[in-house]
N, C-alpha and C positions, 0 to 999 in steps of 0.2 A: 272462537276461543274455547278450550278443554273446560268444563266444571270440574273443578277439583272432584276430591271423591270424599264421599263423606267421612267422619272418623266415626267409626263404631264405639259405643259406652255400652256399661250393663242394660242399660236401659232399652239400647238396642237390638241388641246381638239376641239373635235366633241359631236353631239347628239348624239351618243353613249358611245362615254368613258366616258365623264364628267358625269354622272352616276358613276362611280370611286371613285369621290372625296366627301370630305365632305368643311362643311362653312369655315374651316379654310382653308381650302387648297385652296380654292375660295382667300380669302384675300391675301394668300402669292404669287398668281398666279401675283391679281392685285396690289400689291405692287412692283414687281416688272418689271410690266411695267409701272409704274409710270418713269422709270429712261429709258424708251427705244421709243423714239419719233413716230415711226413707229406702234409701237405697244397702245400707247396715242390714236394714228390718229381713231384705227379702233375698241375702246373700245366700240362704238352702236353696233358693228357686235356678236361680243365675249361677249356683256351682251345678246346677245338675245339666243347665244348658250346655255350659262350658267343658264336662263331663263327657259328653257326646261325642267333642272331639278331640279332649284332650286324657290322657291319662293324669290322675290327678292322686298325691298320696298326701297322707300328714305324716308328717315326721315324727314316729313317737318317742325316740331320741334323739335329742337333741346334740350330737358331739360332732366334730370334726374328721373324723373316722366315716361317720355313717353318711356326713355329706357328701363325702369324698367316694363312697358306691353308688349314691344316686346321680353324680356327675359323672361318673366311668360311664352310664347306661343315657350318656346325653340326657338326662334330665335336669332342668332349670330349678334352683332353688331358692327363694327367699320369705321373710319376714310379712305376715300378713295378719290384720286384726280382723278376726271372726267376728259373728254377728251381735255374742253375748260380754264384746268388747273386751276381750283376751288377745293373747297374743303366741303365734305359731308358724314353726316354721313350715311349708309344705312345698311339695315335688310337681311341680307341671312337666309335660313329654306329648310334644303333637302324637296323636295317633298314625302310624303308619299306613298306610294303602300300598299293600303287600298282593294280597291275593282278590281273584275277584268277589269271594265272601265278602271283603269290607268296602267292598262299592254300596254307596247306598243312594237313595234319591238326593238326601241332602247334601253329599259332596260329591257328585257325578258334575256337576260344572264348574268345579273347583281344583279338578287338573288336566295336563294338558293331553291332547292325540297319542302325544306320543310317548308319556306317563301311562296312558289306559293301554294301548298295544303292548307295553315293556308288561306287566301285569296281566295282561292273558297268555304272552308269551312264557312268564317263567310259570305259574300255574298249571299248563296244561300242556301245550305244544301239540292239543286235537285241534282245534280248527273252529269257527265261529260255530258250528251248531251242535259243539261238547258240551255248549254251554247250557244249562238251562234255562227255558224261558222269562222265567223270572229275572234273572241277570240281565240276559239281553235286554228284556223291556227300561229297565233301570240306565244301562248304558247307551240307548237308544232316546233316553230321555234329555241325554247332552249331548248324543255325537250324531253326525250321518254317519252311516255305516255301509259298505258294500263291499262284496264278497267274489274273487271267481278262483276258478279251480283248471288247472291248465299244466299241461305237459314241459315240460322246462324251457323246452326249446321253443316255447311258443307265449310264453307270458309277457314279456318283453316285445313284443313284434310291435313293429313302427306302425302310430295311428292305433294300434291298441286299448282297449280299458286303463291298461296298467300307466300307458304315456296320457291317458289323458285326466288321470284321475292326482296324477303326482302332477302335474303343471294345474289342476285347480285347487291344489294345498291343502291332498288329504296325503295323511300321513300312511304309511305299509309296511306290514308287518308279513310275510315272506313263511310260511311251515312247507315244510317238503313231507311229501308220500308220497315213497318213491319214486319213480319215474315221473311223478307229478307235483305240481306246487300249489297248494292253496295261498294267496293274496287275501287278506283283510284291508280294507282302506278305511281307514278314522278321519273326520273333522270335525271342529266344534263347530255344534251350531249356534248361532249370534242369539243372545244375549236382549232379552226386553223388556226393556223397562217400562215399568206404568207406575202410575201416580197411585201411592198408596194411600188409605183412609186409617183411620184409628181403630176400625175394625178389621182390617186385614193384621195390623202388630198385634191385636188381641189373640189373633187365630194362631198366627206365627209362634207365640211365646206360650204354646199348650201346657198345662202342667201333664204331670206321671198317667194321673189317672184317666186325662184324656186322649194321652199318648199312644194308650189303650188299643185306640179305635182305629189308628195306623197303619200301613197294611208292615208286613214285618221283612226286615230286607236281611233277612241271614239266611240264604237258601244254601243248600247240596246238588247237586248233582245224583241221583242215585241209579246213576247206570254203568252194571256191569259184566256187560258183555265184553267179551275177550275174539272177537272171529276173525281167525288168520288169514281169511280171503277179505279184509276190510278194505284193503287197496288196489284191489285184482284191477292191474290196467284194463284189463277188458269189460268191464262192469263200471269204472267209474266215468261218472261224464260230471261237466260242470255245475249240472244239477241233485246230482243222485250220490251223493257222499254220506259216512256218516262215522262217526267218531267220539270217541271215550275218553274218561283220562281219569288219573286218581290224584287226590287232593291231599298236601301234607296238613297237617295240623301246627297254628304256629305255633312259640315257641311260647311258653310261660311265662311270665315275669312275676314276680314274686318277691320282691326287695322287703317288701315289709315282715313279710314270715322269718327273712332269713337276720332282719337286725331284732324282731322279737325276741328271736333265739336267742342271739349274741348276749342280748342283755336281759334275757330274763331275770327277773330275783335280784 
């Protein structure tokens, strides 16, 4: 028989699981230390967890107008008593996983094959080794990975990598140069669980300042070479590839500047 699965509280939730939960499940977490004094005291610790992976605002006005842009930007809104037992309204919004910059160690097991391929795909469209190593290692830290690089007419051939890597349920994501095709194959890798101590939730639940010590997962890519013979059929083999890409910057959000404004004075 399946064990249920446990339910996360403040108490438990780390930079890794709370990737887990969605806005609501945020609200019922803090609803329900609203009623547990202990758990009141250490609400700056556990919004900063929460922070991690959610986008999180206060409302500094409070009307129906301003609720109604934080809703247009799918943001979840309700009533929550802070720590100095007041009361306010504030904006949760899962963080997105857009580009491979917001891959991090913490939620690299947290989405699927073929969630991580759609995300190098719209990102770059060079190929696994545009990426920098830092990335890879990150994504390599949840997925098997492998790679081949093959002439169109030949990717597909019966008894192939490509047929036998799709019948062991990795996932493929497909870039063409020219006359050629790079293959990515993704799978998760399984999941292991151990029996934790009271020292491992300790370790888990680091404050800021130990956070510190972290290695830090917002890398670049800083290569920019431009070389028009990058796909010369004659020079590329399965091994010997190599590839570039430029990276947008996303988009800003900024709801609280722009209701500042509104109501300034």
């Amino acid at each position: 028989m399946k064990k249920d699965k446990k339910v996360l509280t403040l108490k438990t939730i780390t930079k890794s699981n709370v990737w887990e939960l969605q806005e609501n499940d945020i609200f019922r977490m803090w609803e329900a230390a609203e009623r547990d004094a202990d758990l009141r005291d250490n609400l700056p610790h556990y919004r900063d967890i929460i922070k991690s992976a959610f986008e999180m605002e206060d409302l500094v006005v409070d009307k129906p107008e301003v609720v109604k842009k934080y809703k247009q930007r799918d943001f979840k809104v309700s009533q929550v008593k802070l720590a100095d037992g007041s009361k306010k309204k504030i904006a949760i919004k899962k963080r997105a996983i857009l580009r491979v910059t917001d891959l991090t160690y913490e939620n690299i097991r947290h989405i699927s094959a073929g969630k991580l391929l759609e995300v190098i795909d719209r990102n770059f469209g060079g190929g696994w080794e545009s990426l920098s190593q830092s990335i890879r290692d990150i994504i390599e830290a949840g997925f098997d990975i492998s790679t081949t690089t093959l002439p169109k007419d030949r990717l597909r051939k019966k008894g192939g990598m490509y047929e036998k890597k799709v019948a062991d349920g990795f996932e493929v994501l497909e870039i063409e140069k020219g006359a050629w095709i790079e293959a990515i194959f993704a799978k998760e890798k399984p999941k292991v669980e151990r029996v934790k101590s009271k020292y491992d939730a300790d370790e888990e639940n680091l404050s800021d300042d130990e956070d510190e010590n972290l290695p830090d997962h917002n890398y670049t890519n800083d290569d920019d070479d431009d070389d028009d013979d990058l796909y010369d059929e004659d020079k590329l083999t399965e091994e010997s590839y190599h590839t570039t890409f430029d990276e947008e910057a996303p988009d800003d959000l900024s709801i609280a500047e722009d209701v500042a404004d509104e109501y300034d004075g």
